[in-house]
N, C-alpha and C positions, 0 to 999 in steps of 0.2 A: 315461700322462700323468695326472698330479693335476686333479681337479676343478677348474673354474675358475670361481672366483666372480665376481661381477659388482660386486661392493664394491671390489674389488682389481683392476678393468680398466678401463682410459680406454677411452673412445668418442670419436675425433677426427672429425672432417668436414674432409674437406681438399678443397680448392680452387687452382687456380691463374689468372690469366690472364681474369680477368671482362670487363674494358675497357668501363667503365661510359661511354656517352657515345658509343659507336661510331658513325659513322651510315652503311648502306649508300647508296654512290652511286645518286642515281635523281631525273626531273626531275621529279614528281610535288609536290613542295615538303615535305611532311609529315615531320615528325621522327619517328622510327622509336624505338620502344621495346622493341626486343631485348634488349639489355645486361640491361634494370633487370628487366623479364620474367622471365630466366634469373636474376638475381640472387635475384629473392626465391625463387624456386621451389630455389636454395641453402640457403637460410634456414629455409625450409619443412622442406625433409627435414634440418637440424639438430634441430627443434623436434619433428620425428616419429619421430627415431630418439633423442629427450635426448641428446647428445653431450653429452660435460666443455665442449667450446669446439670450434671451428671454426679451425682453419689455412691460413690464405690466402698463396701464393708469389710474391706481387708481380703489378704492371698491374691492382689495382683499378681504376683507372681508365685510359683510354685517352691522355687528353692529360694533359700534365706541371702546365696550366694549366687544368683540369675548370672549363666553364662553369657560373654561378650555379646552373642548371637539374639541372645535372649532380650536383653537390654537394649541392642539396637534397634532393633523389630519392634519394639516396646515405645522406643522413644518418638521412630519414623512414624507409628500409625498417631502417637499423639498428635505429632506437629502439623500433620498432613489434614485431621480431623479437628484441632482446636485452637490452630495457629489462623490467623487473619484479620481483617479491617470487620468493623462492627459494633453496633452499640450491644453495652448491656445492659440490660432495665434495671439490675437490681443494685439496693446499696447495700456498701458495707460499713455496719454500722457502730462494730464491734472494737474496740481499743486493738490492731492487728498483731502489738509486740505480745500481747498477753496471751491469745492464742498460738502461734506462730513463735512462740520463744524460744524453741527447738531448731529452728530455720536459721538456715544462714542469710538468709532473705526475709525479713519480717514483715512481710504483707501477701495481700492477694495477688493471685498472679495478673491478673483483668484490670487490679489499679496500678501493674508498674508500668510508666513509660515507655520505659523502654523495650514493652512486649506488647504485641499484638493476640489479646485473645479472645475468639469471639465464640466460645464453649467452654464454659470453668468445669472441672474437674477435683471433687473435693473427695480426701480417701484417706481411712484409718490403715492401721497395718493389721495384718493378720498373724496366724501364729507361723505360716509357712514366709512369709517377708519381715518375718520381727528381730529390730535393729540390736536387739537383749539389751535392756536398758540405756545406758546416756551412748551407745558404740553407734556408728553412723551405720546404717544399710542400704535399702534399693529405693525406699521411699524417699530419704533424703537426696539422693542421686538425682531423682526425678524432680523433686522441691526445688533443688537449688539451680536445675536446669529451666523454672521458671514452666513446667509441665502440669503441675498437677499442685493444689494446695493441701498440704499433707499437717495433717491436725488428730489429736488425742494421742499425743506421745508422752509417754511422763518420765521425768529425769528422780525421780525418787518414787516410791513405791509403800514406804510406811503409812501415808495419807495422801487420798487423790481427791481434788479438787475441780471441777471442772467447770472450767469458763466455755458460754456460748459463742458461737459464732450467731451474731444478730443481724439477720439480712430483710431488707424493706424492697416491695414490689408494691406502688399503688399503696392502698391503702390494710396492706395484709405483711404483716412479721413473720419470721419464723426465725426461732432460737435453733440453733443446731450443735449439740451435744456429742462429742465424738470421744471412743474409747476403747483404740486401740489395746490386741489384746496383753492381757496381763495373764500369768500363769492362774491356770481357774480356782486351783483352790486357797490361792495368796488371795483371787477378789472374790470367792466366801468367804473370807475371814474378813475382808473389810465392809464388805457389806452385812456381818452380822457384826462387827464393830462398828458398825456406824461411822467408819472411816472414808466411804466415798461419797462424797458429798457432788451433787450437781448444784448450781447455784441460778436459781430463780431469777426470773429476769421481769421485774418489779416495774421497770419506766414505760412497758406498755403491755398494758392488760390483759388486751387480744392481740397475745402472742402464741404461736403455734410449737409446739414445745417438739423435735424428732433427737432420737436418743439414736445412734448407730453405734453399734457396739461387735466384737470379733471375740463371741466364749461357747464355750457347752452350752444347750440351754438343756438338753437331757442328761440327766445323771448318773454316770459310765461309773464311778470310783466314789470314794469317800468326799464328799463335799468341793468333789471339782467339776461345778457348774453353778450356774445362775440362775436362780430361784425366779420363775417370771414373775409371781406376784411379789416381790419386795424392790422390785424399781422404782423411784420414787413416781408420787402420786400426780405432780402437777404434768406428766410428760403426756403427750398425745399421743404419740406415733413413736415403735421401736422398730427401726430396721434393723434385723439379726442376721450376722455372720457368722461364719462356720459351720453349720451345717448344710448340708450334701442335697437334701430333698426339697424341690419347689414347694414352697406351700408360699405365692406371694403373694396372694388376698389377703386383705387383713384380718387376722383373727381376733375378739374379745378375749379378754381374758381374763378367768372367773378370778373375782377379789382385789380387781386392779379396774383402773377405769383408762387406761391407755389399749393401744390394740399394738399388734403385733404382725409385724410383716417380716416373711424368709423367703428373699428371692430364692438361694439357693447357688449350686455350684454353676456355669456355663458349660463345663465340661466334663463326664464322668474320669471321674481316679480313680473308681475301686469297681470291681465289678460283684456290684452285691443290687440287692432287689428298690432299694432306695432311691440307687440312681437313675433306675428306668424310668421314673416320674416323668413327664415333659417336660424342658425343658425352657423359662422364660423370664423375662425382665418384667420390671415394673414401669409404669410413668406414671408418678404421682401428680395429682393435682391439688394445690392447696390456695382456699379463697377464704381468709380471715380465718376463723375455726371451725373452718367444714374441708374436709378432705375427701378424695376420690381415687381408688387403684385404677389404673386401666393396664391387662397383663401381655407382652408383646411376645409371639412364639420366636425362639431360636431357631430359625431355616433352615443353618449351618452346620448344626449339631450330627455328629457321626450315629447311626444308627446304633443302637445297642439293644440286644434281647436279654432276658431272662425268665427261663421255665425248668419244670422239674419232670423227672420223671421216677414212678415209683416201678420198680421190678419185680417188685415178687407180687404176688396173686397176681399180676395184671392179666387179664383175659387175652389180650391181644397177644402175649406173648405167650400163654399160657398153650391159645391156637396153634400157636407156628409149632412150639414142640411137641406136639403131637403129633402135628401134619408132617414134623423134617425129626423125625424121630432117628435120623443118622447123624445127622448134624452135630456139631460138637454144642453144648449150650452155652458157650461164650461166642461160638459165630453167632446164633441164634439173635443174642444181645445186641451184637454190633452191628446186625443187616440191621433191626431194627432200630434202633439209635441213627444209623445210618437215613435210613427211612424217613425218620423224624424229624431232623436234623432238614433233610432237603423238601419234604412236604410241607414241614407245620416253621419250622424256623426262619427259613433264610425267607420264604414269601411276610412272614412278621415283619422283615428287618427290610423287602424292597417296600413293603407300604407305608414306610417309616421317611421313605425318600422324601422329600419337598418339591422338587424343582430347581433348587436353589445353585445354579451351578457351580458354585465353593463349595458345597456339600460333598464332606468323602463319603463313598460308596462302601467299601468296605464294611460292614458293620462287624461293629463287637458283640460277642454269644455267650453266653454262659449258662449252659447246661448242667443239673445236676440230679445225676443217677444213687438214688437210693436204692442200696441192696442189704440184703441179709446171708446170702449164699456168697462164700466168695468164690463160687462156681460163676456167678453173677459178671466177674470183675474179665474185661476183656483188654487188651493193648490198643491202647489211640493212637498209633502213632501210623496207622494207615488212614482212620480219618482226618487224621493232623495235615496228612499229607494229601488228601484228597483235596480238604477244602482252604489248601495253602495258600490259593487264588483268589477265596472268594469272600474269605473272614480274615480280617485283622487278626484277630490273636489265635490260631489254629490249635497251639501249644497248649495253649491254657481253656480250649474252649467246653473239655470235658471234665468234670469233677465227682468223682464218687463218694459216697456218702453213705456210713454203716449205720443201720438201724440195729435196735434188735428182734433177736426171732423169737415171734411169741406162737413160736409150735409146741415146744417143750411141755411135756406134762408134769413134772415133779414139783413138791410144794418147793421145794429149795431153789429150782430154777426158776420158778415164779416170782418170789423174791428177786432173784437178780434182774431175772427181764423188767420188772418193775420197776427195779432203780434206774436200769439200762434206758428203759424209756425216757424214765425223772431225766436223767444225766442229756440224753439227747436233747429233749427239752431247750437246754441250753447251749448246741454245740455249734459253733459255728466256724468255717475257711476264715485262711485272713482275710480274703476281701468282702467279707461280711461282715461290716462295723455298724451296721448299722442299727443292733437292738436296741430296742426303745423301752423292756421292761426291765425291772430290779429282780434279784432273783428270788428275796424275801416272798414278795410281789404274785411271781410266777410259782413259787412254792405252795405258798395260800392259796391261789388259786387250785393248782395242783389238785392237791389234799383234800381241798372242801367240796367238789366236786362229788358227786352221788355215787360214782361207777370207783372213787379210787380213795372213800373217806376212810375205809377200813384196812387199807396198807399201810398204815403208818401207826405200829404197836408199841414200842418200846419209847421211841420219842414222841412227846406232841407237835404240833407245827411250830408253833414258839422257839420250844425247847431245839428244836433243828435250825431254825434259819437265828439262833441265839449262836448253836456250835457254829454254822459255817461262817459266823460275821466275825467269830476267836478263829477260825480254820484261814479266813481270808486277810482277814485285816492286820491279826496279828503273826502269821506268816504260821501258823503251829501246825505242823504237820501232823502232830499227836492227835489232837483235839477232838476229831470226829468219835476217833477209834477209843478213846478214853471216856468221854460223855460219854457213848452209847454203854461201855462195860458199864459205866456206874448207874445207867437207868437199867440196866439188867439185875444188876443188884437188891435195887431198890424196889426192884417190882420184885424180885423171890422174897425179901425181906415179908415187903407187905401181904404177898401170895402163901406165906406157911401161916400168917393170922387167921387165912379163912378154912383151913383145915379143908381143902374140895381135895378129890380124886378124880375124879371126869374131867377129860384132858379137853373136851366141849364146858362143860364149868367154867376150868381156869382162862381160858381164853376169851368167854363171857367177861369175867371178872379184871381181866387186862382190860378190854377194849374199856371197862364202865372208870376204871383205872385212869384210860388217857383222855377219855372225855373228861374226867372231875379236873386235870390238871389245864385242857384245853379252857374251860373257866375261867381259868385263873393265869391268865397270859402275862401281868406283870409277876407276879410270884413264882413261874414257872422258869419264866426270864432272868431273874436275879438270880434262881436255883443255878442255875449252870453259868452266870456269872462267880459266884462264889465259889461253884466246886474246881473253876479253873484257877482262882484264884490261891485256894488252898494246896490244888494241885502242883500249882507251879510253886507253892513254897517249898513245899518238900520235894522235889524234886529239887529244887536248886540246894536245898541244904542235904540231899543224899550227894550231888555233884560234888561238895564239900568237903563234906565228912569221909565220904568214900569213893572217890573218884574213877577207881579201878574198878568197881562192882556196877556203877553208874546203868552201863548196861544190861545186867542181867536186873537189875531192878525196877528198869523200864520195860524188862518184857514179862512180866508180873503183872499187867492190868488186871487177872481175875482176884488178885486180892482183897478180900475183904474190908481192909484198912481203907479204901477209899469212899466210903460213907460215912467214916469218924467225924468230920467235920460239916457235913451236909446238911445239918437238921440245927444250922446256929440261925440265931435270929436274923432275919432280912435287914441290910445296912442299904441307908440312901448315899455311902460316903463314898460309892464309886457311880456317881450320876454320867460322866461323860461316857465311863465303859458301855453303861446302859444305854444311853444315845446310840452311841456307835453300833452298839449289836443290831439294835432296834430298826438304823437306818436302812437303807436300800443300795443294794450294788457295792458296798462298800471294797473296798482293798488295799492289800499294800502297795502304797503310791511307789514305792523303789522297784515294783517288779510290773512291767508294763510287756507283758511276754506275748507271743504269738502262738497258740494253743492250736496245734492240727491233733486227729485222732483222739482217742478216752485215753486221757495221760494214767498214767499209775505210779504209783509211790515208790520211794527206792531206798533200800538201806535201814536202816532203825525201825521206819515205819512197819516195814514188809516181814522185819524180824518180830514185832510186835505181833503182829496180825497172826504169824503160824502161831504162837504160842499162843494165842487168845483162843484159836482153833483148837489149838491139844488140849489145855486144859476144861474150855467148855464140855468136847466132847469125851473126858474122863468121869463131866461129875454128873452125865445124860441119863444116869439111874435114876440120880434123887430127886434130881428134876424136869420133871415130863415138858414143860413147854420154853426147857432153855436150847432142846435140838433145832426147832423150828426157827429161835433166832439166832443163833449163832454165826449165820453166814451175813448177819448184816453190817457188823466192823468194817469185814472186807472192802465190800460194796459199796459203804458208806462212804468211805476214803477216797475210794472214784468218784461218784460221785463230786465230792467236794472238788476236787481235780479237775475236773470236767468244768464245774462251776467255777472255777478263780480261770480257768483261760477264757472262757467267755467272757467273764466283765473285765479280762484285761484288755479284749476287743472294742472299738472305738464305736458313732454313730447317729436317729436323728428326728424322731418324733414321737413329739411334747405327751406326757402322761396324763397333765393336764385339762379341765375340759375346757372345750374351745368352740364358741360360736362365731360363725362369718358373716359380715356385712352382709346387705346388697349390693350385688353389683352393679361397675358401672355408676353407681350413685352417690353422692356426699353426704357425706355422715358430719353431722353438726357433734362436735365434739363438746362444745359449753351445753350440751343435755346429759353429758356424759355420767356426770357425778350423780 
């Protein structure tokens, strides 16, 4: 490799995700100055390592509406850290009205006269600073105050276009691509429209192409996020915004020949397990088309813990109640939480300390106790008060958490604890946004599994993550409880062909049942595409025709009538339906709820349900293996429940596989291809 000079190599500082303005929860009264803390100490290591400029990925600030306070603190550390006399090596080589056409000032701020700037500062918006379309916000405020060069803003949204920023150091370019965010699933649709186009930059060869962009890159809901591998192909380098977890080393990425960097947030917002990550910036270095991370720690950053603890068998507590066999078993609980909390936690969160004397001490905790007894379940509000002094958030720093109890001996209860478990699976606090799988995803998983391939009788796995994608997506609360009567159906249908009596036979003959159908996963798919499809016809024209009866003919699921139409030919004329069932995580984008406890159904649903109970257990003579399923309607319905508040839950790493550089070292990008 050729020597490489330092005249002919940018020095970036990239950043993402500041949220200037934050304020951790806590009833102490006092405005907490975290945010601006870590900001300048950003600032800082710009000024100590000369960067060309500074690269921010949107959510400078936290609220779309930055209070007075917010804003001044915002603008003083700017001017203080990128106001002065000084050369800047780089040029600007770019037509400035074309990028900047949003600006009430159309240029760089470093080429205006009448500003002194010797640290440029270039930043998209995020969704927590976003101006919603052509309306001015915090970015523009800061642009036209000649602070900060605010780029990737688009005043129309049907097709986005995006012009470089073309900057020359020496004899090394880099194109810079900015894009700010857009509602994510308005930019799936144009990215699988072919409607966001970035435009090449043809007049110099060896150009270093950085894309910075502010979306999902995991897929929370129905097609709201950005596909890593469909970015366009000539780009070298993505800086990604909005998500919470460091990962700033560049990652590969399979099917793409760009890499991928996520600084991450500077300051936790949520207290979930993501954000414990360490906390750090990037300083990019780029010499013609070989680039280099180098990743600078946050000093600043407030302590924060996160662990769990599980309560039932645990040995250690299991001891104390034996040994304090007076004791009430909830004091039992809280000496020991207590215990834990002062032995294993707070010493976590002093080795967390730096030095740094802007560093608040206080750290943030977040404990959570899994129990099954709610013998289990103790009042915090003495630990709250104990450790009022010594934790930031005291209020919130305990959280319990119900499993289920797998003591139960009954076949029926095994069933439920089964799903109980499926359902936890996916359960998460609101400040848990941070899952990273689909539940299709985690279903399959689930089920294929050696110890749990034989719990799932009536539906195949298909057949189920096909219901919950009509339970989720299309809001149907029926759905679960309706599929599963009609695979019941269908299997006594099929089960009186074989003439068995041994109630070990029949259930031989079910499991060989859902394996033939597990086979066959697009035709199993379509099956319960169709049968919703028929089902909701009639139902809407019972709605019609009889509207008064509506009800009592909804709680009729063991009808017979609902396999009339199941055995028609497979049609390809509902392909999108089949997409959507198919995909992962999917939901209804109108309901973005915050899912605490195992929800359960109300009203129509729960009227359905007992009658699905009565009538199964009337016809329990003729058929020996409809007792054993019976109770899974129920169940099923939680289940799904359970599952649509989790992916209404937010969060932040890639499912994707991902290989990481070397460190430290330049990666020639023109080998890339």
């Amino acid at each position: 490799m050729a020597e490489i000079s330092d005249s002919d190599t940018f020095k970036i500082l990239v950043a993402t995700d500041i949220h200037l303005g934050y304020q951790h929860e806590r009833n102490k009264g006092q405005l907490l100055r975290d945010s601006f803390i870590t900001f300048e100490e950003i600032l800082q290591y710009g000024k100590k390592y000369e960067v060309d400029f500074i690269l921010l990925g949107g959510d400078l600030f936290h609220d779309t509406k930055p209070s007075q306070n917010t804003m001044i603190e915002c603008m003083d550390l700017l001017r203080k850290y990128c106001y002065g006399p000084g050369d800047i090596a780089m040029e600007f080589l770019t037509d400035p009205t074309t990028v900047f056409e949003h600006c009430r000032y159309k240029n760089a701020n470093y080429e205006d006269p009448n500003i002194n700037i010797n640290m440029p500062v270039f930043t998209i918006h995020g969704n927590h600073d976003d101006p919603s379309f052509s309306n001015v916000g915090s970015m523009d405020t800061l642009s036209v105050a000649g602070l900060v060069n605010y780029f990737g803003k688009w005043m129309s949204l049907d097709k986005i276009t995006v012009e470089p920023i073309i900057l020359k150091k020496g004899s090394t370019y880099i194109a810079l691509y900015g894009l700010g965010f857009v509602n994510d699933q308005r930019m799936y649709r144009l990215i699988k429209d072919d409607k966001l186009q970035l435009k090449k930059v043809e007049e110099f060869p060896e150009c270093f192409n950085i894309l910075v962009l502010h979306q999902n890159r995991v897929q929370h809901a129905q097609n709201d996020y950005v596909p890593e591998s469909k970015l366009p192909s000539f780009l070298n380098l993505v800086i990604w915004g909005h998500e919470h977890e460091c990962r700033i080393m560049p990652e590969a990425v399979v099917g793409a020949s760009y890499f991928i960097s996520q600084p991450g947030s500077s300051i936790a917002t949520s207290l979930c397990q993501n954000e414990t990550v360490p906390k750090h910036i990037g300083l990019l270095y780029v010499n013609k088309l070989r680039f280099k991370m180098k990743k600078l720690k946050l000093n600043t950053v407030r302590p924060f813990v996160f662990d769990n603890i599980i309560l039932y068998n645990n040995p250690e507590i299991e001891e104390k109640r034996k040994s304090q066999f007076i004791s009430s078993n909830a004091n039992i609980i809280s000496d020991y939480v207590d215990k834990y909390i002062e032995d294993k936690l707070i010493p976590k969160a002093v080795a967390q300390l730096t030095g740094h004397p802007k560093q608040p001490e206080e750290p943030l905790i977040r404990l959570r106790l899994f129990y099954n007894d709610e013998q289990d379940i103790f009042e915090t509000a003495g630990l709250s008060q104990k450790y009022c002094d010594e934790v930031l958030n005291p209020m919130s720093m305990i959280l319990f958490r119900k499993t289920a109890d797998t003591s139960k001996s009954s076949k029926h209860t095994i069933i439920d604890d089964t799903l109980d478990d499926l359902a936890d699976k996916f359960h998460f606090e609101d400040e848990e946004r941070g899952w990273t799988q689909s539940v299709q995803g985690s279903i399959k998983e689930y089920f294929d599994s050696e110890e749990n391939k034989d719990l799932l009788t009536v539906l195949s796995v298909t057949g189920l993550n096909e219901t919950l994608s009509q339970y989720i997506v299309k809001a149907d609360e029926e759905a679960i409880q309706d599929v599963i009567q009609n695979k019941i159906n269908k299997i006594k249908e099929h089960m009186k062909k074989q003439h068995l009596e041994n109630p070990e036979e029949i259930l031989d003959k079910i499991k060989e049942y859902r394996d033939e159908r597990n086979e066959k996963e697009e035709e199993e798919s379509r099956d319960v595409i169709n049968f919703m499809s028929t089902r909701l016809s009639k139902k809407i024209g019972t709605h019609y025709n009889n509207d008064d009866n509506s009800d009592d003919d909804d709680d009729d699921v063991d009808d017979d009538n609902h396999d009339s139409d199941d055995d028609g030919n497979d049609s390809d004329d509902d392909n999108e339906t089949s997409y959507v069932g198919r995909g992962k995580g999917k939901q209804n984008t109108s309901t973005r709820g915050k899912g605490r406890g195992r929800a359960r159904s109300k009203g129509t649903l729960e009227k359905a349900s007992r009658s699905t109970k009565a009538n199964v257990t009337n016809k329990r003579n003729k058929d020996p293996f409809t007792a054993a399923l019976s109770v899974i309607p129920n169940k099923g319905k939680q289940l799904g429940k359970q599952m649509q508040s989790t992916i209404n839950q937010h969060n932040t790493t890639s499912l994707s596989q991902l290989r990481q550089p070397p460190v430290n070292k330049y990666i020639n990008v023109s080998d890339s291809d």
